[in-house]
N, C-alpha and C positions, 0 to 999 in steps of 0.2 A: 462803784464797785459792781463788778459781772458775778452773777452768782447760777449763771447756767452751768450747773455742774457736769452733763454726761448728755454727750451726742452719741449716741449709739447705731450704726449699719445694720439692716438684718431684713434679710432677704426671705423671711421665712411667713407666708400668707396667716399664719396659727398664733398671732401675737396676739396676747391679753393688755389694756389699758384703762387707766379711765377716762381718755380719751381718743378717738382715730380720729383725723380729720382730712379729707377729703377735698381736691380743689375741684372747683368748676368751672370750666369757661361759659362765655355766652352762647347759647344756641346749640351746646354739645352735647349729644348723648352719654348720661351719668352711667347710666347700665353696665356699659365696659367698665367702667372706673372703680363699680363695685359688686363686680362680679364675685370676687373671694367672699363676702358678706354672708349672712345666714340667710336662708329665704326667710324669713320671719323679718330680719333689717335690712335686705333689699324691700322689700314690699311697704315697710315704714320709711326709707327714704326716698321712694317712687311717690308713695302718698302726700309726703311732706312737701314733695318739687312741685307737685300737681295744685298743687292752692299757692303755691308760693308768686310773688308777683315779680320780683325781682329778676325772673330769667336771666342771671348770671352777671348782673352788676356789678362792677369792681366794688370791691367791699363789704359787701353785702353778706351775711352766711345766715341760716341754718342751721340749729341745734335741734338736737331730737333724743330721748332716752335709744338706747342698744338694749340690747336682749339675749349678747351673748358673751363672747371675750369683752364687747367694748359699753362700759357702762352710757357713756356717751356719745354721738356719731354729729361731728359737725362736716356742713357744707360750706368751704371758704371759697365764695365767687370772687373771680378772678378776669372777668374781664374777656374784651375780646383777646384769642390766643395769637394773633395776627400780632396785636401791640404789645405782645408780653416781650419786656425787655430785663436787663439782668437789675438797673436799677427800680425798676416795678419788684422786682422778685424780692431783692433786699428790704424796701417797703412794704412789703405786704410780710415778709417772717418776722419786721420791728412789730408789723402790727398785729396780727397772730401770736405772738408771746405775750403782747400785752392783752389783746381779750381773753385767751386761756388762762395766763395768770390772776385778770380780776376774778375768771369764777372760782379764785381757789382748787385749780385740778393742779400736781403735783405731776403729773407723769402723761406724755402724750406720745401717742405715733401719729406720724406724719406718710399719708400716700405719696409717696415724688415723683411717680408714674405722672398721677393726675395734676400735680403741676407740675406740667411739664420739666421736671429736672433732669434732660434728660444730654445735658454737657458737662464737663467741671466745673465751667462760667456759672452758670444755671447754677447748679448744688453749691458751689461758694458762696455767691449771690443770697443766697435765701438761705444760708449756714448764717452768714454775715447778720444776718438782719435780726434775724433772732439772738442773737449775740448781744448785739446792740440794741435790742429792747428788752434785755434781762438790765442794762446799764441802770443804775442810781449813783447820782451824786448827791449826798448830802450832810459833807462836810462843814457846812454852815449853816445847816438847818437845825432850828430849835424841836420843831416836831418832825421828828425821823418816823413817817409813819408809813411809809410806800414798804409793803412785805411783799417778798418776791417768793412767790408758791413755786412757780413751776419751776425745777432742775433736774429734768428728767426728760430726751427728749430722742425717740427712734425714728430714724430713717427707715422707713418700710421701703426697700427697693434697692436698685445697685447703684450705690455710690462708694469713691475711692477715699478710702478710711485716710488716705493721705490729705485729699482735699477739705475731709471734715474737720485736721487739726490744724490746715494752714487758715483756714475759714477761721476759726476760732481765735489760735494766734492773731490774724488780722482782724479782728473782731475786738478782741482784748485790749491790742494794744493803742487802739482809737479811741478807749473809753480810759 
């Protein structure tokens, strides 16, 4: 059962969540990526990168409280951007729905700027993935206990509201 209910497009920098999350690659200057931010959470996610050890290791992220629209502001490392490929990108939005959803957040914006979503391939890719890590099957399970939080999910940036429903479709119909 897929229970991501709402991909939403919105190109508008003034989104409220209780989540943003942010990609980073290795070695990249975050600054650009979070320049629309409040000065008060550019400065806490400056702070936060600054002790952080992981310099951009695939997988690896960063959580930090917000202080303005975004109750929460994660960092999802991403690897060198050299190797980012459309199957990396699917993998990491299976894997991104499933850390958001265990902290119980219900609603997130996603930067697509900052990972790099910046093809159809790309935005279907990581449409896809998070699709597919909303997936439970447990039709034969006695303890039906995997609760899926998150079904709320904006695309901060320009993506083609087309690709987001073939994403889904092809996301749906694998699961």
């Amino acid at each position: 059962m897929v229970v991501l209910k709402n991909i939403k497009v919105d190109n508008n920098k003034n989104l409220s969540s209780e989540l943003l999350v942010v990609g980073r690659f290795k070695n990249s200057n975050v600054e650009k990526s979070i320049s629309f931010l409040s000065k008060e959470d550019k400065k806490n996610v400056l702070d936060a990168i600054s002790i952080d050890l992981s310099d951009g290791d695939s997988g690896d992220y960063i959580m930090l409280a917000g202080s303005s629209s975004f109750k929460r502001i994660m960092l999802f490392n991403l690897g060198d951007k050299d190797k980012l490929t459309n199957d990396k990108l699917r993998a990491f939005g299976s894997n991104l729905y499933s850390l958001v959803n265990s902290k119980k957040i219900k609603k997130m914006v996603l930067d697509t700027k900052s990972f790099s979503m910046i093809s159809n391939d790309k935005n279907q890719s990581m449409i896809e993935g998070m699709v597919l890590g909303s997936y439970t099957f447990e039709d034969y399970k006695s303890n039906k206990n995997k609760k899926n939080y998150l079904t709320d999910i904006v695309l901060m940036g320009t993506v083609d509201k087309a690709i987001v429903k073939k994403a889904k479709v092809i996301g749906e119909s694998v699961c």
